[in-house]
N, C-alpha and C positions, 0 to 999 in steps of 0.2 A: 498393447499400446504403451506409451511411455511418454513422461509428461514431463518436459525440461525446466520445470519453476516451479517453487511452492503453490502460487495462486493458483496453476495450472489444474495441480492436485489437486487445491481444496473447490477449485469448480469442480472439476468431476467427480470428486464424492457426493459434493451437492445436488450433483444431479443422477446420480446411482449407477456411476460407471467408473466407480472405485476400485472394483475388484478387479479390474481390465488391464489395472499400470502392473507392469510388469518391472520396469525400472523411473528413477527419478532423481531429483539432482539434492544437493545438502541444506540442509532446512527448510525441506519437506515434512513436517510437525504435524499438519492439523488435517484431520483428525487423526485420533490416537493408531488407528488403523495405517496411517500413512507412514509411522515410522518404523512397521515392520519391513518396509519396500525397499530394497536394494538401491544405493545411490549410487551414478554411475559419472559422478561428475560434479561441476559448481563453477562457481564465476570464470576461472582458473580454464576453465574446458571440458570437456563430454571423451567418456574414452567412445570413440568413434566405433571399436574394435568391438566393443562388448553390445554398441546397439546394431550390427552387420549380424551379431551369433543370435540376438535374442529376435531379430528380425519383425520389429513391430509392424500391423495392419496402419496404425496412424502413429504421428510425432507429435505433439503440442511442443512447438517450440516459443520461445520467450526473445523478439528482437533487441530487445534494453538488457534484458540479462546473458543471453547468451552469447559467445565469442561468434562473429558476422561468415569468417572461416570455418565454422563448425554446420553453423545452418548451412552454406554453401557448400559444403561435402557433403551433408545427409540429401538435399535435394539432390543432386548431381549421380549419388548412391540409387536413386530411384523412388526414396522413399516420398509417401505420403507425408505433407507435414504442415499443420494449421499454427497462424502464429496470434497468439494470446499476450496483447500486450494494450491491454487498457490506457487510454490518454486521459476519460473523463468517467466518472462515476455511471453516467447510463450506458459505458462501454460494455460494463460487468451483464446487465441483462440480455447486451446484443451477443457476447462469447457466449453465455450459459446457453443459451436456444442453439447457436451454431453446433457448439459441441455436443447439443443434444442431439441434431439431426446426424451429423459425422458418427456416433456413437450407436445410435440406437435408442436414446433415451429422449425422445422428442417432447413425453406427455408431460413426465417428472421435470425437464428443462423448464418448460413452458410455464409451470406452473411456480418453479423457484423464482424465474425472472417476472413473473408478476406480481406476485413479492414483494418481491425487491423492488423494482420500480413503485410499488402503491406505497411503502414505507418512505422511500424517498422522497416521492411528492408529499407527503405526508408533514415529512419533519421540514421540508424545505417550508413548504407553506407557513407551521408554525413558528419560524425562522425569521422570516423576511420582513416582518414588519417591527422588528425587536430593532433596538438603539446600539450602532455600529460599537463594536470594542476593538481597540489598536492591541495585536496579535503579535506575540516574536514567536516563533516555534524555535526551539534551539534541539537544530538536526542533532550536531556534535560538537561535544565542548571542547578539546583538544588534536585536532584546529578546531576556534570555535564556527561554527559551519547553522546556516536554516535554508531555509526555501522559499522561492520566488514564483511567478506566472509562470505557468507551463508546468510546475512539480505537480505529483500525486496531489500532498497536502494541502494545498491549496485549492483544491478541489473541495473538500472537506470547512475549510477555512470559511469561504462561503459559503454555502450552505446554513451552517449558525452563523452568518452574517457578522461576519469578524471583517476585521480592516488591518490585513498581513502589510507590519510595518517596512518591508524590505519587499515588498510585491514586487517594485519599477528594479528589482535587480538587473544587472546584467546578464546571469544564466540563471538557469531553475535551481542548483544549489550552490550558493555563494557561501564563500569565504569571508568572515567576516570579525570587527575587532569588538571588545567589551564597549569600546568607546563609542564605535559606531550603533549598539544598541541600546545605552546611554540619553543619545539624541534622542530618541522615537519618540520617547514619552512613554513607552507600553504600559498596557495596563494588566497584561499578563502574559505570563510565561507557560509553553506551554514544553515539556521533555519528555521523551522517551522512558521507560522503565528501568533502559540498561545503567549498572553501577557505576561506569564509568562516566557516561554522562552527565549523573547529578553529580558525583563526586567531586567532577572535571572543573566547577566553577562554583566559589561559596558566594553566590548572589547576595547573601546577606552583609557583604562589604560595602554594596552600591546601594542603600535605602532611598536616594535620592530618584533610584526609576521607581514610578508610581506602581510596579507589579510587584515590586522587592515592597515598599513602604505597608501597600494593604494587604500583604499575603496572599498575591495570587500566585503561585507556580503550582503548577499540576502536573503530577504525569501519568501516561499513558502504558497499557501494551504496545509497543511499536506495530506489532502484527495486522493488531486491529485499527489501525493508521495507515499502515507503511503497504499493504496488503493489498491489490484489488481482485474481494471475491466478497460473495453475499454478506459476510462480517463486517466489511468496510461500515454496515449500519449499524453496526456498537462501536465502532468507534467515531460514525459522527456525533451519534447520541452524548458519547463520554465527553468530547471536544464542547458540544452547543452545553452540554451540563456545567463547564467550566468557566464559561463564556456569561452564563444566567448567574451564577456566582458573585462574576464581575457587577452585573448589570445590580442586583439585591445591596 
């Protein structure tokens, strides 16, 4: 088997058919076990050549991550190939069961994705009746870039019952100016862990956004954000944690 995206991995170690990948693409990290696995590829493309020799039973491929050219030759190749690409948070429960059945591991899927869904409803529930916070996620600071309707994150964003100030964007990740996140009024800021991100913008010039004023910026693992696989629920946890901050 061969899994073309990190989340792809980290469902199926989740569901105990880790041992199965044979190859897989560049940051491919979690679990520890996954970065012993041969990468055969990344955003950039799949060498086509090296999955014809190692001849996988299945492909998980990834439609958002993988080059559209590349899935269309491995189809075409003959191969078997299931495509994991989450749009909404209960997406994660309906891949882990499929890949359970595709795999062999039905009971252990089964049993991950109920889970996973009873924690969701869970925090969603504890969520929903809390007093909305105006949200900036700052995807990347140079260009400065967040997310809108349709993004991963925002998927997240509600759930802690946040009020993403660039929701009505134009696309799911907009480009965008200091000035335009100025206007919002945000009451907080939410970043990634990477150094370049925080480093990219010294918020502490703009005291006038009410995030910068009361010390809200937080950041995050992106992994555990940017990722959809059972994890996603430590990073809503971390998000609704930052958000209750606000709220105190």
């Amino acid at each position: 088997m061969i899994a073309l995206s990190p989340h792809g991995v980290e469902m199926l170690f989740a569901i105990g058919a880790g041992e199965s990948i044979v190859a897989t693409t560049d940051y491919a990290d979690f679990p520890e076990a996954a970065k012993d696995i041969p990468s055969i590829g990344g955003y950039y493309g799949i060498q086509i050549e090296r999955v014809i020799e190692l001849n996988p039973d299945l492909i998980v491929v990834w439609q958002s991550g993988n080059k559209m050219e590349d899935i269309k030759q491995l189809r075409d190749l003959g191969f078997t190939l299931f495509n994991s690409d989450p749009k909404h948070l209960a997406d994660i429960a309906t891949d882990l069961e499929l890949l359970g059945k595709l795999t062999g591991h039905s009971a252990k899927a089964k049993q991950v994705a109920d889970d996973y869904r009873q924690q969701l409803a869970d925090i969603t529930l504890q969520n929903q009746t809390k007093p909305t916070v105006k949200v900036f996620y700052q995807l990347w600071s140079t260009p400065l870039m967040t997310v809108a309707k349709g993004s991963w994150i925002q998927n997240l964003i509600e759930v802690c019952h946040g009020d993403n100030v660039f929701f009505d964007a134009a696309s799911e990740y907009p480009q965008i100016s200091i000035e335009n996140v100025l206007l919002t009024d945000a009451e907080v800021i939410l970043q990634s862990q990477d150094e370049g991100n925080i480093l990219g913008i010294n918020w502490s010039d703009w005291p006038e956004l009410p995030a910068v004023k009361n010390q809200h910026i937080y950041q995050f693992d992106a992994d555990l954000l940017h990722r959809a696989t059972p994890r996603a629920i430590l990073g809503i946890n971390a998000v609704c944690g930052a958000l209750d901050k606000v709220r105190r």
